[in-house]
Z-matrix of the N, CA and C atoms (Angstrom, degrees):
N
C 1 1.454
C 2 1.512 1 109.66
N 3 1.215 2 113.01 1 148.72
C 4 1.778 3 126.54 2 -172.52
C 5 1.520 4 98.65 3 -77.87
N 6 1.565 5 110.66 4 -176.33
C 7 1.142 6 119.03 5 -170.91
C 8 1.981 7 94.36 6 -87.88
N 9 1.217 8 119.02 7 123.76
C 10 1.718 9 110.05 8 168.83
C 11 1.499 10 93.35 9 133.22
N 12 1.449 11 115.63 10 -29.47
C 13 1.575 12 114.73 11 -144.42
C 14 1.512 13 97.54 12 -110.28
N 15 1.809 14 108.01 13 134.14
C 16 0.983 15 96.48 14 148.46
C 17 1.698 16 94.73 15 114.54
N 18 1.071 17 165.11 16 98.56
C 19 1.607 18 138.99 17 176.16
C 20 2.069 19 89.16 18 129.05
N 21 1.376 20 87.89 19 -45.84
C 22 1.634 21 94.60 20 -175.71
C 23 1.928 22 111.55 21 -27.75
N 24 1.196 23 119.80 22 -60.81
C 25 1.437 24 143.18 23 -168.97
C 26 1.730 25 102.72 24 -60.45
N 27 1.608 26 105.84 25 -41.55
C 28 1.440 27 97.20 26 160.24
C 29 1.429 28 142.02 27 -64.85
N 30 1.567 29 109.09 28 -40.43
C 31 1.458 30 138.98 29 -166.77
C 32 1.476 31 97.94 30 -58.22
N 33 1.646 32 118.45 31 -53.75
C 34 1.491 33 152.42 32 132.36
C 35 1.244 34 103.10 33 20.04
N 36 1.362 35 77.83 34 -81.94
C 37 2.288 36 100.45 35 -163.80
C 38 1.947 37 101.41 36 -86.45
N 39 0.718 38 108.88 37 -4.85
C 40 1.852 39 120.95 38 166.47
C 41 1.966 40 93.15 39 -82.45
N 42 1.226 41 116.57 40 -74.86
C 43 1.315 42 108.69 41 -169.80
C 44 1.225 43 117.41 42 -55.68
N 45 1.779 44 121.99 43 -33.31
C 46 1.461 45 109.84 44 -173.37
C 47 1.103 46 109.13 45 -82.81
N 48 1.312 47 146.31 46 -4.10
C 49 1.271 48 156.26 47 -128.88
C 50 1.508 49 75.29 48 -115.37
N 51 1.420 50 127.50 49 -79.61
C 52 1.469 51 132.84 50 -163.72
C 53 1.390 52 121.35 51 -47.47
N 54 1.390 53 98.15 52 -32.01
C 55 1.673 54 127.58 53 -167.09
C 56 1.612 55 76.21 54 -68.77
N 57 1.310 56 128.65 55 -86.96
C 58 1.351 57 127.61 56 -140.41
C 59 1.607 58 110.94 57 -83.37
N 60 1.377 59 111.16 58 -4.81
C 61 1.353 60 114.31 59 140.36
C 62 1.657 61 125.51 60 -60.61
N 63 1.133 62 131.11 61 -74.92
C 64 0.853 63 124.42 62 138.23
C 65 1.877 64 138.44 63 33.54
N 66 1.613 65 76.24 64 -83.96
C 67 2.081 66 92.32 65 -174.22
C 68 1.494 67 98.26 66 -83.38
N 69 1.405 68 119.51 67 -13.15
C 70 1.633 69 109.52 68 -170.42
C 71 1.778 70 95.78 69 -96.53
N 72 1.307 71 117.39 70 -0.04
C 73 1.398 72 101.64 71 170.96
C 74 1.504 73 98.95 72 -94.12
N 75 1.438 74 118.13 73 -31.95
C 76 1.466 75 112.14 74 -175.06
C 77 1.613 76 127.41 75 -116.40
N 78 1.400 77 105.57 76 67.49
C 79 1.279 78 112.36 77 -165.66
C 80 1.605 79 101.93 78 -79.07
N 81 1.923 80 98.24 79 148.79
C 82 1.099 81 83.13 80 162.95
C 83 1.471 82 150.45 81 -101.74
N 84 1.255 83 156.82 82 -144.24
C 85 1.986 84 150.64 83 -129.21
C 86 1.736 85 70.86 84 -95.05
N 87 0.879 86 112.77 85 -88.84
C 88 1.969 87 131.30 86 176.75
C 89 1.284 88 103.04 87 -12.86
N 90 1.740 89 121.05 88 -65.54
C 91 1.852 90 120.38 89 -170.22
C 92 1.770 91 106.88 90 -59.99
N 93 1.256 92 109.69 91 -56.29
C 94 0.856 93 140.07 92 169.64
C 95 1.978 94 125.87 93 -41.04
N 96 0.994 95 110.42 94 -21.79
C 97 1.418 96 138.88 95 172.55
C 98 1.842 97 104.68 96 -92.19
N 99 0.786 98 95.78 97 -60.70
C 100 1.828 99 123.22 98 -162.45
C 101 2.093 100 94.81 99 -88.12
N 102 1.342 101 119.23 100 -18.08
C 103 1.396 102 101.92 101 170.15
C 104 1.613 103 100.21 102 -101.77
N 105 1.570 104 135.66 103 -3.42
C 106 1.215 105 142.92 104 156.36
C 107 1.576 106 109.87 105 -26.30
N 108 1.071 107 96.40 106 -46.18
C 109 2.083 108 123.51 107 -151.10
C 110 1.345 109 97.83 108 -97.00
N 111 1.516 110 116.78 109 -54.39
C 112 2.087 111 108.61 110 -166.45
C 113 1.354 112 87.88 111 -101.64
N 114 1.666 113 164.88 112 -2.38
C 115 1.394 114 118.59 113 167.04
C 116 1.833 115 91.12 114 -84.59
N 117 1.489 116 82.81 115 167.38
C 118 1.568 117 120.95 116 168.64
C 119 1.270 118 100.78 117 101.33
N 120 1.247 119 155.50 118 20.64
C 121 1.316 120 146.07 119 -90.86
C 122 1.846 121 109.24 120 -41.32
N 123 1.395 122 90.53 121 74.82
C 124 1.492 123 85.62 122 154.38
C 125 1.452 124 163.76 123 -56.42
N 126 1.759 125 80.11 124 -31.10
C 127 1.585 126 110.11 125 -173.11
C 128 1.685 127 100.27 126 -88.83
N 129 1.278 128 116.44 127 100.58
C 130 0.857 129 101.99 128 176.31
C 131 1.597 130 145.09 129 76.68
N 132 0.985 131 93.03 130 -34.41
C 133 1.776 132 114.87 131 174.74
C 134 1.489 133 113.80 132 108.59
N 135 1.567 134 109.89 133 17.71
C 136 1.468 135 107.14 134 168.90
C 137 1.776 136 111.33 135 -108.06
N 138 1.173 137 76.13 136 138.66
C 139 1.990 138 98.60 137 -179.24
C 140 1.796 139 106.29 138 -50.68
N 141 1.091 140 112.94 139 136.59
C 142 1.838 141 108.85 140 167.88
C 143 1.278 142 95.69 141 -123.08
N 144 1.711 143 114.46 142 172.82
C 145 0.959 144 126.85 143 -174.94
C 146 1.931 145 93.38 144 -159.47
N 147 1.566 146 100.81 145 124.60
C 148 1.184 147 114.92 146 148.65
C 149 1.265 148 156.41 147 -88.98
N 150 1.563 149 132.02 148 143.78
C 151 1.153 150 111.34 149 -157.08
C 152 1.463 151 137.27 150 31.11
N 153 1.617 152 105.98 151 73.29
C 154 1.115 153 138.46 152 -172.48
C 155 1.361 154 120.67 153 -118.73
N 156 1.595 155 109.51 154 123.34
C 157 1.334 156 111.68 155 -164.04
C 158 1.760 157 102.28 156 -101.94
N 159 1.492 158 84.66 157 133.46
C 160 1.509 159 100.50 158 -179.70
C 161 1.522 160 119.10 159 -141.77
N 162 1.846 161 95.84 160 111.90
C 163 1.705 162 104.75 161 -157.33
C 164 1.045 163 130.18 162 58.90
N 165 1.667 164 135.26 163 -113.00
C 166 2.149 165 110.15 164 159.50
C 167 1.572 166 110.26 165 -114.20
N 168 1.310 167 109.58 166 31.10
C 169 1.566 168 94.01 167 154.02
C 170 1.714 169 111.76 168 -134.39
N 171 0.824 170 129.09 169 -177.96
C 172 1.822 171 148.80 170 -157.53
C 173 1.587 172 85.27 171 -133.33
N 174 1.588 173 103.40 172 113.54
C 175 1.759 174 126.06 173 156.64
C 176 1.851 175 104.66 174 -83.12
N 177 1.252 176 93.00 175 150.42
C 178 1.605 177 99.31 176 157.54
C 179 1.206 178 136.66 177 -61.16
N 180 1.631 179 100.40 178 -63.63
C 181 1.653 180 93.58 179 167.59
C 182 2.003 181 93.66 180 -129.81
N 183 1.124 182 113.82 181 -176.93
C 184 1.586 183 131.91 182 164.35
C 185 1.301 184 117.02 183 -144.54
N 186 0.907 185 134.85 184 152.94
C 187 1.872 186 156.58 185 122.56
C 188 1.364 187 126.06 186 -73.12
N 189 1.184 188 119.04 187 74.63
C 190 1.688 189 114.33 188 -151.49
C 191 1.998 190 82.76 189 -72.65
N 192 0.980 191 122.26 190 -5.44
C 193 1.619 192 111.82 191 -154.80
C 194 1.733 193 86.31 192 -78.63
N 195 1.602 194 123.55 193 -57.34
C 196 0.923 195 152.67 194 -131.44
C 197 1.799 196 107.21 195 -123.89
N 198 1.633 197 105.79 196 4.40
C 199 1.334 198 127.99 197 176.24
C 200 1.469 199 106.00 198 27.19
N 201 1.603 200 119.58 199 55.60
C 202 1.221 201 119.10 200 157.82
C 203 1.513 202 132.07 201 -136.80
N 204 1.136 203 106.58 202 125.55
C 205 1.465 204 134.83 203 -168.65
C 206 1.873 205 112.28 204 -89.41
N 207 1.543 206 95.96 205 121.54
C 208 1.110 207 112.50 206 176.10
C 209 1.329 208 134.03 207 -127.79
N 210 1.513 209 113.43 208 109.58
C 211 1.803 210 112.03 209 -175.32
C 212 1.309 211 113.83 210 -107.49
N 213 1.105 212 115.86 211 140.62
C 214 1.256 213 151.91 212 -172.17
C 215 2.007 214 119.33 213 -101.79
N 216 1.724 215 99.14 214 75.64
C 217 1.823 216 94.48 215 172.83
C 218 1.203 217 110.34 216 -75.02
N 219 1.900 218 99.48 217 142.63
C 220 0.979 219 127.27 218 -168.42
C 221 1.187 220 127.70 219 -136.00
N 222 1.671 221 154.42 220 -167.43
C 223 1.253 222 119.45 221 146.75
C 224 1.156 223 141.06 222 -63.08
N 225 1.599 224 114.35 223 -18.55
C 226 1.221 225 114.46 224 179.15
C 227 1.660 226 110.33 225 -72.58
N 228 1.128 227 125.09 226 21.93
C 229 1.524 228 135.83 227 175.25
C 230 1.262 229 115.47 228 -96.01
N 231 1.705 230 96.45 229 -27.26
C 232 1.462 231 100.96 230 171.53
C 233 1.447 232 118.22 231 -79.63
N 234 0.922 233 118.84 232 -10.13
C 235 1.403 234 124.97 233 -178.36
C 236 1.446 235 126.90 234 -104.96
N 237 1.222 236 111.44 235 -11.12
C 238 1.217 237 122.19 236 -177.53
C 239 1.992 238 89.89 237 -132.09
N 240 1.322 239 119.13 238 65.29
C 241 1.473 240 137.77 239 152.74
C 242 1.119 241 115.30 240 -59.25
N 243 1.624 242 103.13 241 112.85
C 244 1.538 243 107.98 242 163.64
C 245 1.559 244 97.78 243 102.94
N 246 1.155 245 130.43 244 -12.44
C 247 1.644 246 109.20 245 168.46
C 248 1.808 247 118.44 246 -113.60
N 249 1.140 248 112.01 247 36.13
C 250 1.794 249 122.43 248 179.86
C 251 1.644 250 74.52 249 -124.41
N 252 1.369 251 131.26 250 61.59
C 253 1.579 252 125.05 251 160.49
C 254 1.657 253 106.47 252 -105.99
């Protein structure tokens, strides 16, 4: 392999990894309210999962059982304009 190639897909999964570390220490008033209710599997008896990366973006929460995805706007939406497209 050349110089550039190859490692890319890790570097990747190193950054999102941190990234979604990260937002799960600092959720926000809203995530944070609303993950009160779906961890433990409360809801019902299905498992959630926050800040979960799926393909190149990071969901709020999931139900992989029940394949449903839930986001949560916040302020940090305001600040990062133009990429929840």
């Amino acid at each position: 392999m050349g110089e550039g190639e190859g490692g890319g897909d890790q570097e990747l999964n190193t950054r999102i990894k941190n990234i979604t570390k990260c937002l799960r220490k600092n959720l926000t008033e809203a995530e944070r309210l609303l993950w009160k209710y779906l961890r433990a599997k409360q809801l019902e008896g299905y498992k959630f999962r926050r800040q979960q990366p799926i393909d190149k973006y990071i969901v709020d929460f999931i139900c992989f059982e029940k394949r449903i995805v839930i986001e949560v706007d916040g302020g940090q939406h305001t600040v990062e304009k133009g990429r929840d497209n």
